[in-house]
N, CA, C and O atoms as a GROMACS GRO file, in nm:
protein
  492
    1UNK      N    1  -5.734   7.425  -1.442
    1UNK     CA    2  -5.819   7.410  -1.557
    1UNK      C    3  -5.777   7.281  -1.625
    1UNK      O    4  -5.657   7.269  -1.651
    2UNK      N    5  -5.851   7.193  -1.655
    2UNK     CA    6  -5.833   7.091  -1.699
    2UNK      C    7  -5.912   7.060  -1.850
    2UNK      O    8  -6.034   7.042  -1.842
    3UNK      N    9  -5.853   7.053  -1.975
    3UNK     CA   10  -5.924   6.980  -2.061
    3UNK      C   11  -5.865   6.875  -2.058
    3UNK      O   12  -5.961   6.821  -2.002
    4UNK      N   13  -5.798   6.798  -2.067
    4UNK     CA   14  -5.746   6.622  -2.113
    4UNK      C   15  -5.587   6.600  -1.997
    4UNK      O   16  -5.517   6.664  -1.919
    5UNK      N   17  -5.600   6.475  -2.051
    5UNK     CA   18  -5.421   6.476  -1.943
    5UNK      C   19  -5.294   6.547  -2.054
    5UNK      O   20  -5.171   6.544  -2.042
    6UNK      N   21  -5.366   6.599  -2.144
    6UNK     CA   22  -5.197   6.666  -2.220
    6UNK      C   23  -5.258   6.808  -2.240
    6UNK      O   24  -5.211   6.874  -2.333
    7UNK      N   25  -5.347   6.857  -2.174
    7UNK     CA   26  -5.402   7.006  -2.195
    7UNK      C   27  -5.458   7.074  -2.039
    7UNK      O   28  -5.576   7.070  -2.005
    8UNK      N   29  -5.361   7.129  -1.965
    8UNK     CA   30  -5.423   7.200  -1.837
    8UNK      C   31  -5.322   7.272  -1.789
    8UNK      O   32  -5.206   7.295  -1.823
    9UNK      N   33  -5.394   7.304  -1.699
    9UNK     CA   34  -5.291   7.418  -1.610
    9UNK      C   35  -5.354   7.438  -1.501
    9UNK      O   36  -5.477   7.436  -1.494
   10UNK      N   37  -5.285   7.458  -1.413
   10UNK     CA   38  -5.274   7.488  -1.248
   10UNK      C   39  -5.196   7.556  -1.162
   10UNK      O   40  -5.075   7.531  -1.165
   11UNK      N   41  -5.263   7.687  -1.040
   11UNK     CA   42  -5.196   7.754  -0.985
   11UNK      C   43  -5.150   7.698  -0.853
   11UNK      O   44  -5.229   7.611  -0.814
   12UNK      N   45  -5.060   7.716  -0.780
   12UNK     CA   46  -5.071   7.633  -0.631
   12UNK      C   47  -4.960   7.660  -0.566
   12UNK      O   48  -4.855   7.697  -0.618
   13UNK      N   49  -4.989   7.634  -0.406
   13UNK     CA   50  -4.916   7.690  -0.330
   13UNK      C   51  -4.868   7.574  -0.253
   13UNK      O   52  -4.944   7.540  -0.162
   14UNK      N   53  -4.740   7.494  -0.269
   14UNK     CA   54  -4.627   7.412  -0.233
   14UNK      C   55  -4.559   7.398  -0.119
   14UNK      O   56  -4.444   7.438  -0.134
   15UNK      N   57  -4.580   7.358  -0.010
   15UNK     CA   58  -4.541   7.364   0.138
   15UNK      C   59  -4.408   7.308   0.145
   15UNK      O   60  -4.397   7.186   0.132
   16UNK      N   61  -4.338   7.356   0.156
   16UNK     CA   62  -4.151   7.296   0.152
   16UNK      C   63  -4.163   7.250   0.334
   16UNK      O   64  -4.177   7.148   0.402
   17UNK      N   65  -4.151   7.360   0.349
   17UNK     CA   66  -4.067   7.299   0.567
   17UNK      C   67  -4.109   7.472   0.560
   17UNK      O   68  -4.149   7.561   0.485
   18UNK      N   69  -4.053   7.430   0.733
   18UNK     CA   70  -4.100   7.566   0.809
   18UNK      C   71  -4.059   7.708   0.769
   18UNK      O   72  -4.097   7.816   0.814
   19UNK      N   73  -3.971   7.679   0.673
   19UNK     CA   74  -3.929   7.857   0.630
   19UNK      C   75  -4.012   7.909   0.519
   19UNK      O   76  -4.075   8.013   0.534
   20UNK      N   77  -4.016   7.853   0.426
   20UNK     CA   78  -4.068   7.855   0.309
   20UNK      C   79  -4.185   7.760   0.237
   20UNK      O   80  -4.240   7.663   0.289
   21UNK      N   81  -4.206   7.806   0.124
   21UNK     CA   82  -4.323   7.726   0.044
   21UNK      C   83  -4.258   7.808  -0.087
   21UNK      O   84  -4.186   7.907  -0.102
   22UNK      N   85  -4.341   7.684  -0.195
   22UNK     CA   86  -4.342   7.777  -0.335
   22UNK      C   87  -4.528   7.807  -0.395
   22UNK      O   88  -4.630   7.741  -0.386
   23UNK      N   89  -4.493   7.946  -0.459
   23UNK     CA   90  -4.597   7.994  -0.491
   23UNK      C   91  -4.580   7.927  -0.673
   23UNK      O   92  -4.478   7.972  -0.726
   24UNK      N   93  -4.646   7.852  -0.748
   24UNK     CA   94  -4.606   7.812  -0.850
   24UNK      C   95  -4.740   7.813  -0.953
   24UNK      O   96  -4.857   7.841  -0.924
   25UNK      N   97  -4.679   7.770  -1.092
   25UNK     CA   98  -4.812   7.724  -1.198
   25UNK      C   99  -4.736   7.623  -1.273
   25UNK      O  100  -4.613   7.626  -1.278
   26UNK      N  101  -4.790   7.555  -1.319
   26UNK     CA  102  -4.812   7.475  -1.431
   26UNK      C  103  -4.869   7.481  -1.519
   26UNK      O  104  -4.991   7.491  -1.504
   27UNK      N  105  -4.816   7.479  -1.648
   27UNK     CA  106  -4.889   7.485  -1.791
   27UNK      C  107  -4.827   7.358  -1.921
   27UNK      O  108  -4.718   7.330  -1.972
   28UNK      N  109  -4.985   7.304  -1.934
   28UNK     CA  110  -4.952   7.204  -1.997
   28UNK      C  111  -5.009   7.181  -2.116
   28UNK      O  112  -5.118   7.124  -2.117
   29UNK      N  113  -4.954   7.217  -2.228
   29UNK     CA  114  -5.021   7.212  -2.382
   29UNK      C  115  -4.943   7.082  -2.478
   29UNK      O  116  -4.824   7.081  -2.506
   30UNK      N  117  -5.036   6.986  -2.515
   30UNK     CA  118  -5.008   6.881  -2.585
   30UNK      C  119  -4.874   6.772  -2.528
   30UNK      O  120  -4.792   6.710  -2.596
   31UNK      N  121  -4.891   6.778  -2.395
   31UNK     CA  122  -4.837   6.718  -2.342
   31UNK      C  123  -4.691   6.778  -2.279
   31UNK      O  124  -4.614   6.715  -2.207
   32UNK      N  125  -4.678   6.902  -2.321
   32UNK     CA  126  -4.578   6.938  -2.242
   32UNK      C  127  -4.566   7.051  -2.174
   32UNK      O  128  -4.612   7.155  -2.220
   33UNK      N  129  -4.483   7.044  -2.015
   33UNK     CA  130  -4.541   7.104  -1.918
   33UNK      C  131  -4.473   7.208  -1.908
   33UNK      O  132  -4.386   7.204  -1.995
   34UNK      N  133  -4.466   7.326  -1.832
   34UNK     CA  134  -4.401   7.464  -1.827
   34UNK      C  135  -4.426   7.485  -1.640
   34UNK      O  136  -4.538   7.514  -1.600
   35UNK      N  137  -4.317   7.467  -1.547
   35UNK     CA  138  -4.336   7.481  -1.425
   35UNK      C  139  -4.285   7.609  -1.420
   35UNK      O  140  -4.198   7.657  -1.493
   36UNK      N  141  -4.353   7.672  -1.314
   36UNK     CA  142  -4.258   7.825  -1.266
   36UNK      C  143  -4.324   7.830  -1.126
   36UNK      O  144  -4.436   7.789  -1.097
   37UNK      N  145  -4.215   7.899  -1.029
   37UNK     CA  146  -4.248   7.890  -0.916
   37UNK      C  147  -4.169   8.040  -0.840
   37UNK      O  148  -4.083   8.100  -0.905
   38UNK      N  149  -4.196   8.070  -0.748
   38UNK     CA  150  -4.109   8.143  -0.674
   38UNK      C  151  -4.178   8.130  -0.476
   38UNK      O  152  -4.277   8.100  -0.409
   39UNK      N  153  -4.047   8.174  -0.468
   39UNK     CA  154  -4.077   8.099  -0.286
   39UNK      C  155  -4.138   8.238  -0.239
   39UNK      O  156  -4.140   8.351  -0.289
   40UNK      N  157  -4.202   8.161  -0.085
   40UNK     CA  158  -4.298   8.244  -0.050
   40UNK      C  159  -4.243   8.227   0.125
   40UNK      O  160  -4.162   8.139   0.155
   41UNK      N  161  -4.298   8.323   0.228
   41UNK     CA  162  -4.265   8.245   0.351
   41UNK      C  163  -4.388   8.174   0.354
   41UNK      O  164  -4.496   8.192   0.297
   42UNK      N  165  -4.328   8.050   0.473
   42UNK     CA  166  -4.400   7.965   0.521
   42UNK      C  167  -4.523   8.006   0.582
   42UNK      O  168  -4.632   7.950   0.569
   43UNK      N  169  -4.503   8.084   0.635
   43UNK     CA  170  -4.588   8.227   0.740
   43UNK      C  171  -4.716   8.214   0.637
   43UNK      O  172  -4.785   8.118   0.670
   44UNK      N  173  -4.759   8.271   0.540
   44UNK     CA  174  -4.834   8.257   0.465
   44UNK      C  175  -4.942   8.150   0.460
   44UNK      O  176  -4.938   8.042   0.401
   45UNK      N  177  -5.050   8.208   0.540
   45UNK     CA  178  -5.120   8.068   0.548
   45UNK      C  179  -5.275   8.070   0.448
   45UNK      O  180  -5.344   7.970   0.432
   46UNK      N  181  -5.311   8.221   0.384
   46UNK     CA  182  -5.412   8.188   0.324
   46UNK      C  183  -5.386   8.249   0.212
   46UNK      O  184  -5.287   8.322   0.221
   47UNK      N  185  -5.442   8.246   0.102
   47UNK     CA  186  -5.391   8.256  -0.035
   47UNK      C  187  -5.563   8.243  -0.136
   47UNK      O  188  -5.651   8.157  -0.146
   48UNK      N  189  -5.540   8.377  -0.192
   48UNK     CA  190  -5.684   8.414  -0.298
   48UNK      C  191  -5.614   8.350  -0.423
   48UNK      O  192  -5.492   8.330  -0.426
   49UNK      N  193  -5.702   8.318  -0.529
   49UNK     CA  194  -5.662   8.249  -0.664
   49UNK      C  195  -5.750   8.368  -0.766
   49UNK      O  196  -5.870   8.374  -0.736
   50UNK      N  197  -5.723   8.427  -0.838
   50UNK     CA  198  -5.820   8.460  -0.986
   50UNK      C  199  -5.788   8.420  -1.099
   50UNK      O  200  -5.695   8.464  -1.168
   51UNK      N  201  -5.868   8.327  -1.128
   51UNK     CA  202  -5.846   8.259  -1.278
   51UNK      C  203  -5.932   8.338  -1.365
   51UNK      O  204  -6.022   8.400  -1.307
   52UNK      N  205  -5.919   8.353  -1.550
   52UNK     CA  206  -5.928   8.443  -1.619
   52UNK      C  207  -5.942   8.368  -1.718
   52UNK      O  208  -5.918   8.254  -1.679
   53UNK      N  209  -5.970   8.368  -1.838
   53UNK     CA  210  -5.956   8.378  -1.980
   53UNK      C  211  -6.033   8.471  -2.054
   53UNK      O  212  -6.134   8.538  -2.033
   54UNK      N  213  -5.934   8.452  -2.169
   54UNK     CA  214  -6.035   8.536  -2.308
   54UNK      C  215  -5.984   8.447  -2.392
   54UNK      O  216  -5.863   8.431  -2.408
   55UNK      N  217  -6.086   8.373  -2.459
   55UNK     CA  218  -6.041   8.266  -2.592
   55UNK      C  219  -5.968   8.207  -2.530
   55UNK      O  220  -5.995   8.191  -2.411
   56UNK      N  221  -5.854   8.154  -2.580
   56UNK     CA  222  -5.769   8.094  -2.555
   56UNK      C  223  -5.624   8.144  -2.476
   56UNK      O  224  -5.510   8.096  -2.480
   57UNK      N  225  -5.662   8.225  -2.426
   57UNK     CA  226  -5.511   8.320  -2.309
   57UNK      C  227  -5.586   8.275  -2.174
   57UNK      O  228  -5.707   8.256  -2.163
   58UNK      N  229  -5.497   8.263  -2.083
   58UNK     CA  230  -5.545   8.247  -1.948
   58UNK      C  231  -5.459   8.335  -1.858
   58UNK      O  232  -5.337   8.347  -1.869
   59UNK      N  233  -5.522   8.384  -1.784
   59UNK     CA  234  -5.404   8.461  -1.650
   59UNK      C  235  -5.472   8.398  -1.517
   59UNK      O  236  -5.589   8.379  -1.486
   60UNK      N  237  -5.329   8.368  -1.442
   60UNK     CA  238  -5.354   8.282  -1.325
   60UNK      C  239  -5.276   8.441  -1.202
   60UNK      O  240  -5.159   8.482  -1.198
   61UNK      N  241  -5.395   8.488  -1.123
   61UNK     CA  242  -5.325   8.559  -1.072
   61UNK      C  243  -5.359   8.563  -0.890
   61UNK      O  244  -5.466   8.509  -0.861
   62UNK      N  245  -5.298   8.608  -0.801
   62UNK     CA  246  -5.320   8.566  -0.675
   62UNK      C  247  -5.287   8.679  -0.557
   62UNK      O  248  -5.209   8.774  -0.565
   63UNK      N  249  -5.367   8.640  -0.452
   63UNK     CA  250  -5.345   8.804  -0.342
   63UNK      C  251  -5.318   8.701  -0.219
   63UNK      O  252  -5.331   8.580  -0.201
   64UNK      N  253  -5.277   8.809  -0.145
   64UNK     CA  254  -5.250   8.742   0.015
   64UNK      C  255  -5.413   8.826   0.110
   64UNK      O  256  -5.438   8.795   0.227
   65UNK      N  257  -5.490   8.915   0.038
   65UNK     CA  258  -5.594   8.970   0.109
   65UNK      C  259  -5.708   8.948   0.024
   65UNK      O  260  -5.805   8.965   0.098
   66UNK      N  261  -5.745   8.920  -0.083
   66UNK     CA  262  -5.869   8.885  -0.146
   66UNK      C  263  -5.900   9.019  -0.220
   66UNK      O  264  -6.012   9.042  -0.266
   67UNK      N  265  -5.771   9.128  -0.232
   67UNK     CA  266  -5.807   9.270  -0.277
   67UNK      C  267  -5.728   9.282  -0.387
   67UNK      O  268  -5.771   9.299  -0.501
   68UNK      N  269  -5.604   9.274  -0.352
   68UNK     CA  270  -5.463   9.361  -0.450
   68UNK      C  271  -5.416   9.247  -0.486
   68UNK      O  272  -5.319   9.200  -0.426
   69UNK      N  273  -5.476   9.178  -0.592
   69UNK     CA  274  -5.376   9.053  -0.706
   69UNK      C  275  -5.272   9.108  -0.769
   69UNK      O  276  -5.225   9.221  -0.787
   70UNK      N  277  -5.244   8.983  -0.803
   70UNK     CA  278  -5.090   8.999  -0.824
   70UNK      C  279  -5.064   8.886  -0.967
   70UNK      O  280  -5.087   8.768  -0.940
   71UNK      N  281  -5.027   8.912  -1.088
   71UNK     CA  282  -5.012   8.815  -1.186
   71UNK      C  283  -4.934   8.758  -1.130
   71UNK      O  284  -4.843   8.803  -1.061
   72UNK      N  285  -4.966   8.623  -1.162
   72UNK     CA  286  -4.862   8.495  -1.146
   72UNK      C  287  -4.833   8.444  -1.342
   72UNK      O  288  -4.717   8.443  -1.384
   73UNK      N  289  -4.918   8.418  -1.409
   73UNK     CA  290  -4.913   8.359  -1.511
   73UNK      C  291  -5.014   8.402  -1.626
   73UNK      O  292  -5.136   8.388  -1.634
   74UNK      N  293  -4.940   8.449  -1.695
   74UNK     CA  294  -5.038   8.459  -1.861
   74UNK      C  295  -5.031   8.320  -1.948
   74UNK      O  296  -4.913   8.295  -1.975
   75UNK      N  297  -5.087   8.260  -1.980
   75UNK     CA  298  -5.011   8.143  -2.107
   75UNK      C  299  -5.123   8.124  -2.231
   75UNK      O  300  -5.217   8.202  -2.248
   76UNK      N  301  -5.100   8.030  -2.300
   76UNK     CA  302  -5.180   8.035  -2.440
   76UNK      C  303  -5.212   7.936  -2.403
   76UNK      O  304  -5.127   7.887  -2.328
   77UNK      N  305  -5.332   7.853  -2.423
   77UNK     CA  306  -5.377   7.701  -2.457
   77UNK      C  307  -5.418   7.655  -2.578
   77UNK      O  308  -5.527   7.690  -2.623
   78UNK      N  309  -5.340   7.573  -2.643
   78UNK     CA  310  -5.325   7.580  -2.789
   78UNK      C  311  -5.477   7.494  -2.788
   78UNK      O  312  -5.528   7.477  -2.899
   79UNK      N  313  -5.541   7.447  -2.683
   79UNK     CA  314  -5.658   7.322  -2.742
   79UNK      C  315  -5.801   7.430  -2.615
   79UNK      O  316  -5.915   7.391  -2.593
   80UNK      N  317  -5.753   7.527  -2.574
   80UNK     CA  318  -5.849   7.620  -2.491
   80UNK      C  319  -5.890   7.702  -2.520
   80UNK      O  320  -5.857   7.808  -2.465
   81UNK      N  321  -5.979   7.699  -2.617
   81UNK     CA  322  -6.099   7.826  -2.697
   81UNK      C  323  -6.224   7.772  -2.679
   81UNK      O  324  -6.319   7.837  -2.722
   82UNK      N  325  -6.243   7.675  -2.630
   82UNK     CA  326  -6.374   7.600  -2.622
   82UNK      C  327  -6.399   7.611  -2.523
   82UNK      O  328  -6.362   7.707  -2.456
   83UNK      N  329  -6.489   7.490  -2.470
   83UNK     CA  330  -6.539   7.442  -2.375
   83UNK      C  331  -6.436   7.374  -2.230
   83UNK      O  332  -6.393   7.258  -2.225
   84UNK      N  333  -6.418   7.470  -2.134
   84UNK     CA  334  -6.326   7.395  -2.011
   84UNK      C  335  -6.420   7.320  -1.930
   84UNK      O  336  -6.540   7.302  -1.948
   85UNK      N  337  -6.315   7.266  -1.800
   85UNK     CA  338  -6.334   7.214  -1.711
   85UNK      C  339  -6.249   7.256  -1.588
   85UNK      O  340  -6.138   7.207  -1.568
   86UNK      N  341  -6.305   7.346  -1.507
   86UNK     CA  342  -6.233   7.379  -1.386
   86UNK      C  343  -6.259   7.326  -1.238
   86UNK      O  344  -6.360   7.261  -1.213
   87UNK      N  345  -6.136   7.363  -1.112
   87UNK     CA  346  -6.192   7.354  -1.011
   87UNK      C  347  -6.099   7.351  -0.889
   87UNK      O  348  -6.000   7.420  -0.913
   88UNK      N  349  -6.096   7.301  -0.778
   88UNK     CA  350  -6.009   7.302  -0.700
   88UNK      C  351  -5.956   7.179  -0.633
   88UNK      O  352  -6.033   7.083  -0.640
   89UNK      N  353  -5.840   7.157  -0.568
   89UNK     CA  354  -5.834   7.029  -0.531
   89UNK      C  355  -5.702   7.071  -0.418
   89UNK      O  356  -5.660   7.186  -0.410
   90UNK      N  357  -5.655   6.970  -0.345
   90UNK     CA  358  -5.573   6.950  -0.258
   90UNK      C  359  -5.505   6.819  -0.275
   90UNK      O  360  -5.557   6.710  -0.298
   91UNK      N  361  -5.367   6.853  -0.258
   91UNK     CA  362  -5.286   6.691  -0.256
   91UNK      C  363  -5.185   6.687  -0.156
   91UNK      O  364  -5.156   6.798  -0.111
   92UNK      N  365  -5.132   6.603  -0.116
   92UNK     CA  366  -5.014   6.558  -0.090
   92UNK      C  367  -4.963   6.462  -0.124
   92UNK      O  368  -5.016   6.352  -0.105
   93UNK      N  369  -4.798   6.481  -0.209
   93UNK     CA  370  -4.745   6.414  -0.243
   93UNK      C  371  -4.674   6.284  -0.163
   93UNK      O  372  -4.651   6.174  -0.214
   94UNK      N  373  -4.644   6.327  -0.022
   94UNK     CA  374  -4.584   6.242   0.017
   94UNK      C  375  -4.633   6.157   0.160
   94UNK      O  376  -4.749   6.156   0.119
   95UNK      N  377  -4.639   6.117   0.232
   95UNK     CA  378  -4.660   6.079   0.320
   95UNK      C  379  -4.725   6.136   0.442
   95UNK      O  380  -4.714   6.066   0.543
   96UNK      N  381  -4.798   6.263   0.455
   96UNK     CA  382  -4.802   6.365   0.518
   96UNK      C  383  -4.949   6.415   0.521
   96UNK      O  384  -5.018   6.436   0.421
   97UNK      N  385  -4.993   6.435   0.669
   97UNK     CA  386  -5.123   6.523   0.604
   97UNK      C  387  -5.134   6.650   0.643
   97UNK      O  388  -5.032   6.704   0.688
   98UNK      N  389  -5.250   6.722   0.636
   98UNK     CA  390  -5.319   6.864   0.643
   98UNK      C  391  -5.439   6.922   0.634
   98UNK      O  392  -5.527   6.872   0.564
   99UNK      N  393  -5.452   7.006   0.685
   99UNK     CA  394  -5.587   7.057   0.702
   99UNK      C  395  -5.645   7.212   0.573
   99UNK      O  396  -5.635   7.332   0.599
  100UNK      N  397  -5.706   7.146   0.436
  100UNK     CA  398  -5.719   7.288   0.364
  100UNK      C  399  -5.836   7.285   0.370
  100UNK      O  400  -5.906   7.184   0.369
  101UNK      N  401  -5.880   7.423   0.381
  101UNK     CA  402  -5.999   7.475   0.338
  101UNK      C  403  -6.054   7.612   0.238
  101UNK      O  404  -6.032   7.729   0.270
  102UNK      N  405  -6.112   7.579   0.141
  102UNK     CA  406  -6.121   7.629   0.024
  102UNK      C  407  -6.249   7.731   0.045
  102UNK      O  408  -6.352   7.677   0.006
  103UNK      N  409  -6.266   7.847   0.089
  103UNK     CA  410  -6.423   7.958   0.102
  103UNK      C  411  -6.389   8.038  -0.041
  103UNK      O  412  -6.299   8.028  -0.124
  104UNK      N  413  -6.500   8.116  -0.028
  104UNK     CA  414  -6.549   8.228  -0.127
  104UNK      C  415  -6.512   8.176  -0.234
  104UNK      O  416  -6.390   8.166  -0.241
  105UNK      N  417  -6.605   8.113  -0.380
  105UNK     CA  418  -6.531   8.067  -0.492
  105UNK      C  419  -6.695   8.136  -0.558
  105UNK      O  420  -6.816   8.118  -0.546
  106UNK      N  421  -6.595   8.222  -0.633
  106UNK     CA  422  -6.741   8.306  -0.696
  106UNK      C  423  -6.722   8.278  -0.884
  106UNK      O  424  -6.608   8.281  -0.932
  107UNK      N  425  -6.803   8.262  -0.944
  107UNK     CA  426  -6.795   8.286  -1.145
  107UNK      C  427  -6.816   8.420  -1.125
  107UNK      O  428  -6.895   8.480  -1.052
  108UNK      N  429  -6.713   8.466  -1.218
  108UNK     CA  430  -6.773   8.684  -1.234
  108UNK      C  431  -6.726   8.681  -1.382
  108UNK      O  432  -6.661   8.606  -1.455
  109UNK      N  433  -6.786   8.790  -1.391
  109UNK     CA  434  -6.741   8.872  -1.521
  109UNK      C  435  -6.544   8.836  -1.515
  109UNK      O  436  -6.463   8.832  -1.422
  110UNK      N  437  -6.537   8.823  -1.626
  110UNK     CA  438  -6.417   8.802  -1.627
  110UNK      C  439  -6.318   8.957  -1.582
  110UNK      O  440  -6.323   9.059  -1.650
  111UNK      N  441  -6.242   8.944  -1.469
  111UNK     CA  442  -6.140   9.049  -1.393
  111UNK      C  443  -5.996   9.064  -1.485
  111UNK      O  444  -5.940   9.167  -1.446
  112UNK      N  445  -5.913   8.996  -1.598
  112UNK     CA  446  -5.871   9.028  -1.645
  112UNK      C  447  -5.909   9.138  -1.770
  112UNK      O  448  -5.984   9.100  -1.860
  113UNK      N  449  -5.865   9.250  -1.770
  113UNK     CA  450  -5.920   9.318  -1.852
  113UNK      C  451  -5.821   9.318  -2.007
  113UNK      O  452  -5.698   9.328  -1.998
  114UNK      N  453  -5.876   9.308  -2.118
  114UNK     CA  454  -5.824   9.337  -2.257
  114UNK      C  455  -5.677   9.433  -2.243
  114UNK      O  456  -5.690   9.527  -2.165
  115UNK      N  457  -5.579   9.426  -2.289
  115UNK     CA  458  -5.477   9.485  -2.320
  115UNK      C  459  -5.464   9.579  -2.429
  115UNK      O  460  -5.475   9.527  -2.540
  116UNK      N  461  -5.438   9.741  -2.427
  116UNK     CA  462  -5.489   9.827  -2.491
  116UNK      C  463  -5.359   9.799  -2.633
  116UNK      O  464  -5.352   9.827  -2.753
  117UNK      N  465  -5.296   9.747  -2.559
  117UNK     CA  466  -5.156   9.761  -2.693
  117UNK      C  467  -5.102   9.898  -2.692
  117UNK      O  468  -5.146  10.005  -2.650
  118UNK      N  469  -5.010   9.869  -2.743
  118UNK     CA  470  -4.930  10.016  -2.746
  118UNK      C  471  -4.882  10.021  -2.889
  118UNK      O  472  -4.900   9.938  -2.978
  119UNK      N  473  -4.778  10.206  -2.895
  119UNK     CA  474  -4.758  10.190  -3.042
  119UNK      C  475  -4.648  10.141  -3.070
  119UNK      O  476  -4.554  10.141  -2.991
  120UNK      N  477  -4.642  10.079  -3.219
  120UNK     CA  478  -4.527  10.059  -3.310
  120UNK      C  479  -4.434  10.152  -3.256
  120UNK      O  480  -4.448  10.273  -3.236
  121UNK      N  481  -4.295  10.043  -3.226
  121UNK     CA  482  -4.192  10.106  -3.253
  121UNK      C  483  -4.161  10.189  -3.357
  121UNK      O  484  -4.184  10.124  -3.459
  122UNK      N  485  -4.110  10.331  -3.395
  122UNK     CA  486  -4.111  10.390  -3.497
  122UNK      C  487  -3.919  10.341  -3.495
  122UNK      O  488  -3.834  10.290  -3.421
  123UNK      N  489  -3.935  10.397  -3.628
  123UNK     CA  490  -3.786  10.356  -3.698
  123UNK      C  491  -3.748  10.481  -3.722
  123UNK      O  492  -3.640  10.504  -3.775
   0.00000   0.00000   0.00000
C-alpha cells in the first residue's frame, strides 16, 4: 500500500539461498520504517497475500493454500484513513533474476473482521 515515500507498507516474501527465505512486512509512517520478518523454507514456492483495512488499521495476512491465513501484521497508518494506492510488484535487489507470477487478485468485502473487545480487567 502506498500513499507517499514516507507513508506505506508492504508484505513479501525474500529469497535468501536454497534453505530458506524470509516471510516479512514493512511499515512505514512519516518516514519511519518498522521491518519484521520470520524465515520460511525455501521449498515454499507459492504464497496467498490478504490485505485489509478499516480506517486507518491495516492487517497484512498470508496462506500457503489460498484457504487458512495466517496474520502476519496489524499496524496503524497515521496518514491512512483516506484515499490509498495499492498493488503488486516484484524486485530484485541484486544482480539476479526470476520468474514471478502473480494469479487470482480479487477486491472483496473486507475479510478482516471487527474485534469484539473483551472485558475490563476487574480490580
Amino acid at each position: 500500500m502506498y500513499l507517499d515515500s514516507e507513508n506505506w507498507l508492504k508484505g513479501s516474501v525474500e529469497y535468501e539461498n536454497e534453505s530458506f527465505q524470509h516471510l516479512g512486512s514493512v511499515v512505514t509512517n512519516h518516514g519511519y520504517s518498522d521491518w519484521a520478518t520470520t524465515a520460511i523454507s525455501a521449498d515454499v514456492k507459492i504464497m496467498w497475500y490478504r490485505f485489509s483495512c478499516r480506517e486507518d488499521d491495516y492487517c497484512i495476512e498470508c496462506s500457503q493454500d489460498g484457504e487458512n491465513f495466517t496474520q502476519m501484521r496489524v499496524c496503524h497508518m497515521w496518514e491512512g484513513a483516506g484515499k490509498i494506492r495499492f498493488g503488486i510488484y516484484a524486485c530484485s535487489p541484486e544482480d539476479s533474476s526470476f520468474t514471478a507470477v502473480f494469479t487470482n487478485m480479487k477486491i472483496t468485502e473486507c475479510a478482516w473482521k471487527a474485534h469484539d473487545g473483551q472485558k475490563p480487567d476487574e480490580e
